[in-house]
C-alpha positions in Angstrom: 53.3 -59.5 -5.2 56.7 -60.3 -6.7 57.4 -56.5 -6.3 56.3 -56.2 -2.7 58.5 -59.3 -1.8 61.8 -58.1 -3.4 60.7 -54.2 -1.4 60.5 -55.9 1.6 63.1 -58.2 1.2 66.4 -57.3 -0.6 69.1 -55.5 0.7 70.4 -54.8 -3.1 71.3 -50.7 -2.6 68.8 -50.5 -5.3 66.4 -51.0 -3.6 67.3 -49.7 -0.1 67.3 -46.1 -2.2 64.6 -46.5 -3.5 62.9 -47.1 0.2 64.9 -44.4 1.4 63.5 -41.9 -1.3 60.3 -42.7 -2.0 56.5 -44.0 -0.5 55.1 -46.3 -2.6 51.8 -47.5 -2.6 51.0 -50.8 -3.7 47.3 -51.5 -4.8 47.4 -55.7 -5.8 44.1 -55.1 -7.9 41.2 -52.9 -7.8 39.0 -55.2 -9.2 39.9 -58.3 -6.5 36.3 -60.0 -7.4 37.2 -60.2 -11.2 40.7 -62.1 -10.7 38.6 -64.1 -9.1 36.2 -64.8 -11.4 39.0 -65.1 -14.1 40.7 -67.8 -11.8 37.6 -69.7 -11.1 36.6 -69.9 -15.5 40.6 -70.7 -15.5 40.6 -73.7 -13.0 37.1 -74.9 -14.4 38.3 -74.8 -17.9 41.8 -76.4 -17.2 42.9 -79.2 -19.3 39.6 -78.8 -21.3 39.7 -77.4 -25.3 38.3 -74.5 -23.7 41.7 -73.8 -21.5 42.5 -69.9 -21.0 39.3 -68.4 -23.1 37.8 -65.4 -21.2 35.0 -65.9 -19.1 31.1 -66.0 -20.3 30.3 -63.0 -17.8 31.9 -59.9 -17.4 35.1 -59.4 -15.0 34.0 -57.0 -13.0 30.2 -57.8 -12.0 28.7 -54.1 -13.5 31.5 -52.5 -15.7 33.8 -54.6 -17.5 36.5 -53.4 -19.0 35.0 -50.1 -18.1 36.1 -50.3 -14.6 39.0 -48.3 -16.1 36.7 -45.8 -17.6 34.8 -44.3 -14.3 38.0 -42.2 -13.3 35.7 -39.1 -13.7 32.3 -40.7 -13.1 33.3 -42.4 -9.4 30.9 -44.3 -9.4 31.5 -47.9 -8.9 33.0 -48.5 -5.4 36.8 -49.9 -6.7 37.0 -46.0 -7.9 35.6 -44.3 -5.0 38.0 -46.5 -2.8 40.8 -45.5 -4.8 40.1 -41.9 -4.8 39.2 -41.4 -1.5 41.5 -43.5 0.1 44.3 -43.3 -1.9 45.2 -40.6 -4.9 43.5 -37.8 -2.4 45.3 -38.9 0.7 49.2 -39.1 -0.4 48.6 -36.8 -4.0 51.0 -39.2 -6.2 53.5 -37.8 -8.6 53.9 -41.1 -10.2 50.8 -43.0 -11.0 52.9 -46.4 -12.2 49.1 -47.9 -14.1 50.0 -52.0 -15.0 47.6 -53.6 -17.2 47.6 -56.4 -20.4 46.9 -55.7 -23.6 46.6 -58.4 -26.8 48.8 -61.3 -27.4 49.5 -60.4 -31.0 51.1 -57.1 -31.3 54.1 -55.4 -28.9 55.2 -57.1 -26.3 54.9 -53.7 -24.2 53.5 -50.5 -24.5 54.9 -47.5 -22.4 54.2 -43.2 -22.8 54.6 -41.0 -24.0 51.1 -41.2 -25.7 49.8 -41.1 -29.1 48.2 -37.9 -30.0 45.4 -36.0 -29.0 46.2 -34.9 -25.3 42.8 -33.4 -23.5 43.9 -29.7 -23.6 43.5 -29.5 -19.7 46.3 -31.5 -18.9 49.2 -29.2 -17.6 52.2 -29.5 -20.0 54.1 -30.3 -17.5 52.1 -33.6 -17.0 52.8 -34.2 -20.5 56.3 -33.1 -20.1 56.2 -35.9 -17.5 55.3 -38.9 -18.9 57.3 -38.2 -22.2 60.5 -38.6 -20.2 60.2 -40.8 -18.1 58.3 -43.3 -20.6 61.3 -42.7 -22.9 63.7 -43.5 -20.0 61.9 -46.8 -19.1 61.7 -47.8 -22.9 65.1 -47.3 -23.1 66.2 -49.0 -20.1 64.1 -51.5 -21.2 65.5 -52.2 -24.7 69.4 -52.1 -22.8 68.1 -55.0 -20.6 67.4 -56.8 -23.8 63.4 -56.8 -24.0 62.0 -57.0 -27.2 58.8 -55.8 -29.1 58.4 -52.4 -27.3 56.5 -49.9 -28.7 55.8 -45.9 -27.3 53.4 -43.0 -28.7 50.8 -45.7 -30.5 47.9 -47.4 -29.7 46.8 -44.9 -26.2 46.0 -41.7 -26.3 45.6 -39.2 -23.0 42.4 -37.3 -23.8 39.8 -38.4 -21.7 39.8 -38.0 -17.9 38.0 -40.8 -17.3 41.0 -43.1 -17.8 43.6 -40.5 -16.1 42.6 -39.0 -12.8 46.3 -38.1 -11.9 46.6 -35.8 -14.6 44.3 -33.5 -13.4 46.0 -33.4 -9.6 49.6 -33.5 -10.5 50.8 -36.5 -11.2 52.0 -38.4 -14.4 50.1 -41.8 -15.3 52.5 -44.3 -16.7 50.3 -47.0 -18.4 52.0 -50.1 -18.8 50.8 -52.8 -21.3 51.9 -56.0 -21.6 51.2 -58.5 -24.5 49.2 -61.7 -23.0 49.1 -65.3 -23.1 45.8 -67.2 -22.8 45.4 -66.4 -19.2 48.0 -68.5 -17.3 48.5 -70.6 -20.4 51.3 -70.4 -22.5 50.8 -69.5 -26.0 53.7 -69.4 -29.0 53.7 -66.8 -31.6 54.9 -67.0 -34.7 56.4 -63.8 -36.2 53.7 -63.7 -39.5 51.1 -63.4 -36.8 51.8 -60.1 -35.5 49.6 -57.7 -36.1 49.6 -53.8 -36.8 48.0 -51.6 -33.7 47.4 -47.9 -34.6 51.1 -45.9 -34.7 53.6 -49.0 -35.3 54.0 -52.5 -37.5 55.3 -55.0 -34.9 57.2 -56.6 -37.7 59.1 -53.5 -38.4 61.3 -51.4 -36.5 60.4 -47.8 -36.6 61.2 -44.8 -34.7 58.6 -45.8 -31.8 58.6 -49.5 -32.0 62.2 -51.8 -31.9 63.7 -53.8 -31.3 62.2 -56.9 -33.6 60.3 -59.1 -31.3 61.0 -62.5 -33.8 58.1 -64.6 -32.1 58.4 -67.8 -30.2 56.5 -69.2 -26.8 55.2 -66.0 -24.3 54.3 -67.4 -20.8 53.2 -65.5 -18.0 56.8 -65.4 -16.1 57.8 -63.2 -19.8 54.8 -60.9 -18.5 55.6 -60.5 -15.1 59.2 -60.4 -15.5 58.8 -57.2 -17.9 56.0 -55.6 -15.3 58.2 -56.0 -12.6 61.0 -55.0 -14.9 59.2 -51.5 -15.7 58.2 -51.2 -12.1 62.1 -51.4 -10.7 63.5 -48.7 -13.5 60.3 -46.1 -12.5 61.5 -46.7 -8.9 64.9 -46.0 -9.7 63.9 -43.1 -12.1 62.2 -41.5 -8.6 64.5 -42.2 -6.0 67.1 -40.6 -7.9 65.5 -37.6 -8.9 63.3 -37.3 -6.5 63.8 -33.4 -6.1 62.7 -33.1 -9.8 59.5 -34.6 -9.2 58.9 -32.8 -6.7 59.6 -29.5 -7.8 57.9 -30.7 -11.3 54.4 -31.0 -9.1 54.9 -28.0 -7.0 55.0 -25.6 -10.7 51.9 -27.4 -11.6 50.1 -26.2 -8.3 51.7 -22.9 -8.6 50.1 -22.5 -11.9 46.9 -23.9 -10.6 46.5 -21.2 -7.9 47.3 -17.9 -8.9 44.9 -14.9 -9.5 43.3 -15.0 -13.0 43.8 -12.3 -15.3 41.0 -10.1 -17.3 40.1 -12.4 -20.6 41.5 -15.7 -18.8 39.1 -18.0 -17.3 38.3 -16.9 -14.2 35.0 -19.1 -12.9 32.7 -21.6 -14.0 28.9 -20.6 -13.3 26.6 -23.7 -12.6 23.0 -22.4 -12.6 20.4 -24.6 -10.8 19.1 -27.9 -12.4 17.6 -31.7 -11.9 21.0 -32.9 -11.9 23.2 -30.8 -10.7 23.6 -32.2 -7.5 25.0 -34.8 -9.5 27.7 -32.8 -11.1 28.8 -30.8 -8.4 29.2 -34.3 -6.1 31.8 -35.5 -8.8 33.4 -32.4 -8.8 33.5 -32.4 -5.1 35.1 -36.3 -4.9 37.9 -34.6 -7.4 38.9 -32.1 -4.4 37.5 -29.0 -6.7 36.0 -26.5 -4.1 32.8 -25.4 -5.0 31.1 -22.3 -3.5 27.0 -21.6 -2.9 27.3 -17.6 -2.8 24.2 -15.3 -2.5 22.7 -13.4 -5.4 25.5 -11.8 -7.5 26.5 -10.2 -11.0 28.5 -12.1 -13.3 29.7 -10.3 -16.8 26.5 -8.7 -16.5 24.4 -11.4 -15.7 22.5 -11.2 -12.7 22.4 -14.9 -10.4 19.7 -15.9 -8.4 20.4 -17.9 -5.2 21.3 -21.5 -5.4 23.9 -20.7 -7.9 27.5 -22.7 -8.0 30.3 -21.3 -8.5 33.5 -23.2 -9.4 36.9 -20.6 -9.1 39.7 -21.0 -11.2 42.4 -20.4 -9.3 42.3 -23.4 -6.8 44.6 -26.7 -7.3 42.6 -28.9 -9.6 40.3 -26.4 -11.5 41.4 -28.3 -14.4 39.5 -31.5 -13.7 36.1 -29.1 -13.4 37.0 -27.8 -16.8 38.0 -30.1 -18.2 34.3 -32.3 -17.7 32.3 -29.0 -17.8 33.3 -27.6 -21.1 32.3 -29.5 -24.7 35.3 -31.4 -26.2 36.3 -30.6 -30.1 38.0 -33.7 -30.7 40.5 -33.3 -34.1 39.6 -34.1 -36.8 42.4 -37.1 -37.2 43.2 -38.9 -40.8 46.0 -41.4 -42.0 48.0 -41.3 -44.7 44.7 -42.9 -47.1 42.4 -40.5 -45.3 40.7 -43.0 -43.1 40.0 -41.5 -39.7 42.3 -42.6 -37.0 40.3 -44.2 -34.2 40.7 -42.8 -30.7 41.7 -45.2 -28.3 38.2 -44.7 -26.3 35.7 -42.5 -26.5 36.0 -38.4 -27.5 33.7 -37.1 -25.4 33.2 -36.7 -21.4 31.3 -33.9 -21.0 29.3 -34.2 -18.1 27.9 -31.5 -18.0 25.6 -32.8 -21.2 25.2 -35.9 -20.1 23.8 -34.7 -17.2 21.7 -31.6 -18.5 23.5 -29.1 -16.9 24.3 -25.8 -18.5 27.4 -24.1 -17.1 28.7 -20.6 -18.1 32.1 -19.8 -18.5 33.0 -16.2 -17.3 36.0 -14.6 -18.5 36.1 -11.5 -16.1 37.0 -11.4 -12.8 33.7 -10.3 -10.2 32.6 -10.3 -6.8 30.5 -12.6 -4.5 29.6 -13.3 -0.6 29.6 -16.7 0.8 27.4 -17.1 3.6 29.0 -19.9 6.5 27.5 -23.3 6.3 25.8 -22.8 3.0 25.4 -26.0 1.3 23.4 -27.8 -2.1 20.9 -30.3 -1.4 21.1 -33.5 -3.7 19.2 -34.7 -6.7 15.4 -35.8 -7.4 13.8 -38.2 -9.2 10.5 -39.6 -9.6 8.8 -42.5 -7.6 9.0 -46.0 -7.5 7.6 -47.9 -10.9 6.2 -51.3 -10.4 7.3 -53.0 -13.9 8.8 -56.7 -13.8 11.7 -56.2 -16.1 14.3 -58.8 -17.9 17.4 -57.6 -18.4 19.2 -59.8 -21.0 21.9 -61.5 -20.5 24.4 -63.1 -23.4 27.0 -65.2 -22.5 29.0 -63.2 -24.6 29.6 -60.5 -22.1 28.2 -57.0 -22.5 29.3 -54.2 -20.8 26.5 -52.7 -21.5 24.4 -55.2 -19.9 26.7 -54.6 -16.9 26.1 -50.6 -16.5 22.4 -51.4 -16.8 22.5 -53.8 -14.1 24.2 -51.3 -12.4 21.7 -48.7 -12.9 18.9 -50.3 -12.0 20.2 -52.5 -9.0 21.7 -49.3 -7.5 18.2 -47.9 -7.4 18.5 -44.1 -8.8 15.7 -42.4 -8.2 14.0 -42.8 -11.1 13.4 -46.1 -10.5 13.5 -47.5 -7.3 12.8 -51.2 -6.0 12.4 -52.5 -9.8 11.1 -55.6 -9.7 14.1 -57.3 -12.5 15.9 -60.6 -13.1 18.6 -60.8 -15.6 17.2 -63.6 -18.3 19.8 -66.2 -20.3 19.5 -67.4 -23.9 17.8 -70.7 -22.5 14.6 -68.8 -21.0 13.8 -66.5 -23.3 14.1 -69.4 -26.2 10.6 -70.8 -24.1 7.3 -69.6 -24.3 5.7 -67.7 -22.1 7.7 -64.8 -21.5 4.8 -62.3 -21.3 3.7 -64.3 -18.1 6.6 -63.3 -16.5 8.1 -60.4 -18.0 6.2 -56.6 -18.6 9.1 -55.4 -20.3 12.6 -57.1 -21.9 16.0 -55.0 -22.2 18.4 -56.5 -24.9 21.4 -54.1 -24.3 23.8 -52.5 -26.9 25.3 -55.0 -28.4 26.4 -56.4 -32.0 23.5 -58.4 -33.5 25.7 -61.3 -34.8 26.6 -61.8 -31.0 22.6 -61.7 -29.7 21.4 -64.1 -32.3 24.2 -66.6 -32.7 26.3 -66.3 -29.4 29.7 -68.2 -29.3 30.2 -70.6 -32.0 30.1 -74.6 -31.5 33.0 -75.9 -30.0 34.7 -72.5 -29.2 33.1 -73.1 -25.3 31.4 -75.8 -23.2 28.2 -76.3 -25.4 25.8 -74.5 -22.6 27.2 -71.2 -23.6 27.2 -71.8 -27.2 24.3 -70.3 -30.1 22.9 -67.0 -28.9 19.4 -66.4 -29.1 18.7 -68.2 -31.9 15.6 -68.8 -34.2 13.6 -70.0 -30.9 14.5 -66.7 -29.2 13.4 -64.8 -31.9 10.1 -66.2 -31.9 9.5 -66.4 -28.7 10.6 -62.6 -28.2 8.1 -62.2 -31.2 5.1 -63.7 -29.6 6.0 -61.7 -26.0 5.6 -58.2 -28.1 2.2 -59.3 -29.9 1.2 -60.4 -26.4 1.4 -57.6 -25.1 5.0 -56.9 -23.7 7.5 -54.1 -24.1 11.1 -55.0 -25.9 13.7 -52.1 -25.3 16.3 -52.4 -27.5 19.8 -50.3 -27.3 22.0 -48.9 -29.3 23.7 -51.9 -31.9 20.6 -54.2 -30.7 18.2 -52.0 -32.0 19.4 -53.6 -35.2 19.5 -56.6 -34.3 15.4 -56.3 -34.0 15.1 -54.2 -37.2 16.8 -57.5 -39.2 14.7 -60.4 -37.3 11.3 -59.0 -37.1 11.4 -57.7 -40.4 10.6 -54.0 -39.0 9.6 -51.4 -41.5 12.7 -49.1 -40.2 15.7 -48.8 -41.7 19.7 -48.0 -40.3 20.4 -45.7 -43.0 24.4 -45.8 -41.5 24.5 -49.6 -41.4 27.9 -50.6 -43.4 28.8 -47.0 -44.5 32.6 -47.0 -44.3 34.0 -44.6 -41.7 35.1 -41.8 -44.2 31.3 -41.5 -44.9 30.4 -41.5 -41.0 31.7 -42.0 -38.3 31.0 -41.4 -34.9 33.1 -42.7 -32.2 31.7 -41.7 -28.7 30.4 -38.5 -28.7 27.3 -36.4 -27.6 25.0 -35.4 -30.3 21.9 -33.2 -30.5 18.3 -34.6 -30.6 15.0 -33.3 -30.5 11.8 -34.7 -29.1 8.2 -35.1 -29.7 6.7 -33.5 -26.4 3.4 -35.2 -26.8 5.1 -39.0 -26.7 4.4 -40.6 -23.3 8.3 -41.8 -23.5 9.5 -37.9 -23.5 7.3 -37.4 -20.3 10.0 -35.2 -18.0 12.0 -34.2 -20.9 13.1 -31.1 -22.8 12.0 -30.8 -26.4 15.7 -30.6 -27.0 18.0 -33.1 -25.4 21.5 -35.1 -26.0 22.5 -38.8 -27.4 25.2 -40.8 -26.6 26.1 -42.0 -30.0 28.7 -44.8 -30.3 29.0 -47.0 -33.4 24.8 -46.4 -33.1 22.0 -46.7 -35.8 20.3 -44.2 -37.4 16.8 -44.7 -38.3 14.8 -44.2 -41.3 11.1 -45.3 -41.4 9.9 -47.0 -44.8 6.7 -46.4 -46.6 4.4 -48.1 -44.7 1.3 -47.7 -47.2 -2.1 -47.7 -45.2 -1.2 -51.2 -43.4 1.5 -49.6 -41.8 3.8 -52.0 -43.3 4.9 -52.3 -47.2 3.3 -54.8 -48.9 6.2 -57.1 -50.0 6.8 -56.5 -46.6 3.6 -58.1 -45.4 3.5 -60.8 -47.4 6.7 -62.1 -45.8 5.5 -61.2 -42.6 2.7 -63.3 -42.8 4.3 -66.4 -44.5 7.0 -66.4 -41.6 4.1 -66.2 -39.1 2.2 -69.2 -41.0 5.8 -71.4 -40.9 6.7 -70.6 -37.5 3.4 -71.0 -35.6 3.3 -67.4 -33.9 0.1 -66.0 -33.6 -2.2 -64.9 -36.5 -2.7 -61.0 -35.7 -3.1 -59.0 -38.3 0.0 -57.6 -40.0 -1.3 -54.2 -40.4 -1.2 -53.9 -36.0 2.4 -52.8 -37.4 2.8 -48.8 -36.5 5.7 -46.6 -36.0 6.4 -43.5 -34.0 8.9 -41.2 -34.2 10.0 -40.0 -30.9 13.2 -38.7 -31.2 15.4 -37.1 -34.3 18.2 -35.3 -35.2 17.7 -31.9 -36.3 17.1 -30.8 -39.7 18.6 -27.5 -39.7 21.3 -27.8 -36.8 24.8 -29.4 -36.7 23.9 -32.7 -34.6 27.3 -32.6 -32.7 27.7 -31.4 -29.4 30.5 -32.5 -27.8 33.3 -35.1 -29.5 34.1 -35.9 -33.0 31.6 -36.6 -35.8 32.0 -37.3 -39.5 29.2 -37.4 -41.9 26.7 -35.2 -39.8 25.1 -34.0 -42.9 23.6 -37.5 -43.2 21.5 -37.6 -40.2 20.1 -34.5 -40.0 16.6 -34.9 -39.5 16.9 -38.6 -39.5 15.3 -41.0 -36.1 17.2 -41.5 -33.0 14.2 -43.1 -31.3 11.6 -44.9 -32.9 8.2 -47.0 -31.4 6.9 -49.6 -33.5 3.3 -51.1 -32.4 3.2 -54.9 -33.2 0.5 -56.7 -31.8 -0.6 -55.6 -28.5 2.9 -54.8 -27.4 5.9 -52.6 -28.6 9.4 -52.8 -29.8 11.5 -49.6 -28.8 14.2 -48.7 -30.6 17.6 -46.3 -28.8 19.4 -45.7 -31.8 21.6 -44.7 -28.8 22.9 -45.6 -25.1 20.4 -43.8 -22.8 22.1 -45.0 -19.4 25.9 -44.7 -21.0 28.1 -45.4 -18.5 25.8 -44.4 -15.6 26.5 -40.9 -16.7 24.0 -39.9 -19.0 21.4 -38.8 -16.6 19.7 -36.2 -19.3 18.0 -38.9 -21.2 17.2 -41.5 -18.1 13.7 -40.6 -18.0 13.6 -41.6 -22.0 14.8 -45.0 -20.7 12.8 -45.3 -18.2 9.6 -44.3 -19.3 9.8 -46.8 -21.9 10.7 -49.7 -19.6 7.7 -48.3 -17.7 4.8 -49.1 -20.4 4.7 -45.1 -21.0 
């Protein structure tokens, strides 16, 4: 707001050439519901120990954070909006991206980026934001600002974070050090802390001048956005003809004929989700054409076969989330590998089980008028009355599932679902209620203990608990279904004393390491939960388990095992079945004889191979599921829904 006032307001030259030279767009918030629920937890908390601490639910009602993780995906409405409304309309050169970081390291963060760049981002994009992210630090160091830091901590390889990179425009990501939401906070200068590429208590050749600590309020923050936002402005109005002409070579480049051995098309052959695909690629502005029967590098096509071109304006964008990513293999100086900012991998292609091929000779093809593709299937509705668990420490996980099911994808339409707090599933009687409970991906600390006494108002304080425990105990043996994801999974293993074990649990990341990326699995056919599914199919791995089943002996459970078993049943009053209705099934694994990466980075592959991604166990009457991976990641992942679904189903 303060920069649309002083547009609309001063009469400084400054800013009359900027008007003069320049549209700008000015978007207050995309995610207008989340400031308010940060403003409401602020002006509840006020004056109160628990004064500017985040909110106990998420700050955008399904994604998060993630909300600026779906610029590839579209497919929460903020995004959509944007998109359609916005970025495809007026094609921005300058995509001026303001956000707040942590309170403990630079005071601002601007481009150029740290390395790796996605390989489909024209150089002159990167050309781009290197200049003029050096300009604005500069500027910004002359106007006295401290504490500035450039090529660390944010990385440009995914396109789910940088939609204008893929249709001509630079993305300047701003990030600002914060205070305890409106609250000031003071520093001192022992408490900075080290963010990958710089030492904010050293100057180096990407981070300087010294910011020496002291009080940070929010007028500091929005003084240096504004700040930033005034020098890009002036940086544009003034060479306005250079951005210009910098976005007309990218479009050149885009368009032209392709040459024998270059890329020339992108074949999508028919599948469950293609639909899927080709509607994202179609949101992007990538043309897509439904030609009759033709002969690709001596292939022959049936009809019903996409066809994605090369030489159109943002063929990029439909390479870039068609093809598998080979992240670098990235080390420090000790050999440690160098985390990515976000994830490694976006191929949507494998997350949705699509199988392009990539044709490197030009050849011909007929396009009928008015050809179109229809749009995906799914199965029927599934009358299940699910819980979806919700911690008051917020999971975004727990926010995409929401997502998923209140959306209603055809898999599953109308669910009958409730999300469930710490306080009802610590009572009895879930099984009355509930067919099947979802705990989501997350840590297992955070499920069973929650926030910590006296760090927020008691009634979001201590997790799950011992109660919880039990009483999610006594819904399996009754007969219930608890599906566990990703981290949670070991949460279960370690409180019901499961005879599984995560053989990666603690390994240090030179041993494995696997941050976002899509791995192989295979399945076992003849499990109701792999009803709908290949015998060979993908995982979203990210910081996940991997399973290993102990000797279970002829009870199905070791016996030193059983013993404590059945002495923590006698002290904690759950029923007295029989220990040895323990059982385990292997569903899913990774493959003994194949490298289990697909698409991303992995370290330590040899370790898995032939380990469990997806494990049953039997207890009682019911089950516990295990994902040693996120089946709905992201809402993206459509390949392994029905594994997700089927088990929520009772299959």
């Amino acid at each position: 707001m303060l920069i649309a006032y002083r547009l609309a307001s001063s009469n400084d030259p400054e800013i009359q050439e900027i008007l003069r030279n320049t549209i700008i767009l000015l978007v207050p918030s995309t995610n207008p519901d989340g400031v308010d629920i940060v403003n409401n937890w602020y002006q509840k908390t006020l004056g109160t120990p628990y004064e500017g601490t985040d909110p106990p639910e998420l700050y955008h009602k399904y994604t998060g954070h993630d909300d600026n993780r779906d610029w590839y995906a579209f497919t929460q409405v903020e995004t959509q909006l944007v998109v359609d409304k916005i970025l495809n309309v007026w094609h921005p050169q300058i995509v001026h991206d303001i956000h707040q970081q942590g309170a403990f390291g630079s005071r601002l963060f601007l481009p150029p980026y740290m390395q790796p760049v996605e390989p489909n981002v024209p150089k002159q994009i990167v050309e781009g934001y290197t200049e003029l992210g050096n300009y604005l630090a500069k500027e910004m160091r002359a106007a006295g600002f401290k504490g500035i830091t450039t090529d660390s901590t944010y990385d440009a390889w995914s396109p789910s974070r940088a939609y204008s990179h893929y249709h001509g425009g630079v993305r300047i990501l701003q990030e600002t050090a914060s205070c305890r939401l409106a609250t000031p906070i003071t520093v001192k200068f022992d408490q900075l802390q080290s963010r990958e590429g710089y030492d904010p208590q050293k100057v180096s050749a990407n981070f300087g001048p010294l910011w020496r600590g002291g009080e940070w309020h929010i007028r500091d923050i929005t003084n240096t956005m504004t700040t930033v936002a005034f020098f890009l402005l002036k940086n544009a109005a003034q060479n306005r003809e250079h951005w210009l002409q910098r976005f007309y070579e990218i479009e050149k480049e885009a368009v032209r004929p392709r040459k024998n051995g270059e890329l020339f098309a992108i074949v999508v052959p028919k599948a469950a989700h293609r639909a899927d695909v080709l509607s994202i690629l179609d949101r992007a502005g990538v043309a897509v054409d439904d030609p009759l029967p033709f002969t690709a590098d001596g292939v022959k096509y049936p009809d019903d076969t996409a066809v994605v071109k090369m030489n159109q304006p943002y063929s990029s964008f439909a390479k870039a989330v068609l093809e598998r990513q080979q992240y670098p293999d990235m080390r420090d100086a000790s050999g440690r590998p160098i985390q990515p900012y976000d994830v490694t991998a976006h191929t949507l292609s494998l997350l949705m089980g699509v199988e392009p091929v990539f044709v490197y000779k030009p050849f011909q093809y007929k396009v009928p008028p008015g050809r179109g593709f229809n749009g995906c299937t799914g199965g029927g509705p599934v009358e299940v009355r699910i819980g979806l668990y919700k911690s008051h420490v917020p999971a975004i996980d727990e926010g995409w599932t929401h997502w998923i099911i209140e959306h209603g994808h055809p898999y599953f339409l109308k669910l009958r679902y409730a999300e469930i707090e710490d306080s009802e599933i610590r009572e009895s009687g879930l099984a009355t209620k509930y067919d099947a409970i979802i705990i989501p991906d997350q840590p297992r600390n955070a499920i069973l203990n929650g926030y910590g006494r006296g760090t927020m108002p008691e009634e979001y304080t201590g997790g799950l608990g011992e109660k919880g425990v039990r009483a999610l105990r006594e819904f399996v043996e009754q007969g219930g279904t608890l599906v566990c994801l990703n981290r949670a999974s070991d949460f279960a293993i370690e409180q019901f004393k499961l005879p599984v074990r995560d053989i990666v649990d603690g390994l240090p990341r030179t041993d494995f390491y696997v941050p976002g990326s899509i791995l192989r699995i295979e399945l076992d056919s003849s499990n109701p939960i792999t009803a709908g599914m290949p015998k060979e199919s993908i995982a979203w791995a990210e910081s996940s388990p991997v399973f290993e089943v102990l000797n279970a002996g002829s009870a199905g459970v070791p016996p030193a095992m059983s013993a404590q078993r059945e002495k923590q049943r006698t002290a904690d009053g759950t029923s007295a079945l029989p220990v040895n209705a323990v059982s385990v099934k292997v569903i899913a694994w990774y493959p003994k004889d194949k490298d289990p990466l697909l698409s991303g980075w992995l370290l330590g592959g040899d370790r898995i191979k032939g380990k469990a991604a997806l494990v049953e166990v039997g207890m009682g009457k019911g089950r516990i599921v295990l994902f040693g991976f996120r089946p709905q990641y992201r809402a993206q992942s459509l390949a392994t829904y029905p594994l997700f679904f089927n088990a929520i189903s009772g299959k």
